[in-house]
N, C-alpha and C positions, 0 to 999 in steps of 0.2 A: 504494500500500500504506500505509492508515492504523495508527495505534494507539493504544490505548483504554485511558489508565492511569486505575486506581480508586482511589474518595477515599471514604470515609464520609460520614453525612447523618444529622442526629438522627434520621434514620428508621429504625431496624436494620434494616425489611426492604427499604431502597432504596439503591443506590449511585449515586454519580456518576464516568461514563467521560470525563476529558478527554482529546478527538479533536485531531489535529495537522491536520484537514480544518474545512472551514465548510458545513454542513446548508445548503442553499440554501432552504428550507422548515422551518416546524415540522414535528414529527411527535410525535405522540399515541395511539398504539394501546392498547388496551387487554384486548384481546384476541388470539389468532393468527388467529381467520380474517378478523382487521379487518384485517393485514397487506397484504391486497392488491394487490401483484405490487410490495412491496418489499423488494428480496430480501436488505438488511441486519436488517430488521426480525424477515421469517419467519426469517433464520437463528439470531436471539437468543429469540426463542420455541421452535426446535425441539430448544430444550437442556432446555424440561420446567422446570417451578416458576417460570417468569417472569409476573408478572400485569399490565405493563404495561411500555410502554418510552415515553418523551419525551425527543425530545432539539432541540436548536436551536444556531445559531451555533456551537460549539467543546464542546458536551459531549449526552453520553446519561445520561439517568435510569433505569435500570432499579428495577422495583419487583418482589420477589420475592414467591412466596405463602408464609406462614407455613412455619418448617421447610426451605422448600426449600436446596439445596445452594448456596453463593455457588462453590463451586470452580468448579462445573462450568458455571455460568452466567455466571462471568466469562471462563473460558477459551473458548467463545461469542460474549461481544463481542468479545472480543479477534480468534478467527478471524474473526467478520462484519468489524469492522473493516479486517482487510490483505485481506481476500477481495474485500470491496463499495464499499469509500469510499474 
């Protein structure tokens, strides 16, 4: 069971989740149906307004689409995280 505390990023519409786990892989999506049978990945897209996720070694990047809700899309990583990593 991981967890995925969020930082800011001069990007407003991107956050950064540091993971208490190590991503054994990059990962790059940038869409949901690129997800492809990673089921941390589809579960942080299936929160809606997310436009891409990266993450590597000790943290995830999520990037939101314009507007979208960060509540909802963080409490997301946060469930993908204790659920999948």
């Amino acid at each position: 069971m991981a967890t995925a505390v969020p930082s800011p990023t001069p990007n407003p519409d991107a956050l950064k989740f540091t993971v208490d786990v190590s991503f054994p892989d990059m990962v790059n999506v940038a869409a949901a149906n690129a997800a492809d049978g990673d089921a941390f990945v589809q579960a942080v897209f299936a929160a809606g307004g997310v436009a891409s996720v990266f993450a590597m070694n000790d943290f995830v990047t999520v990037t939101r689409e314009p507007g979208a809700d960060w509540d909802a899309i963080t409490a997301a990583v946060q469930a993908a995280a204790a659920e999948h990593l």
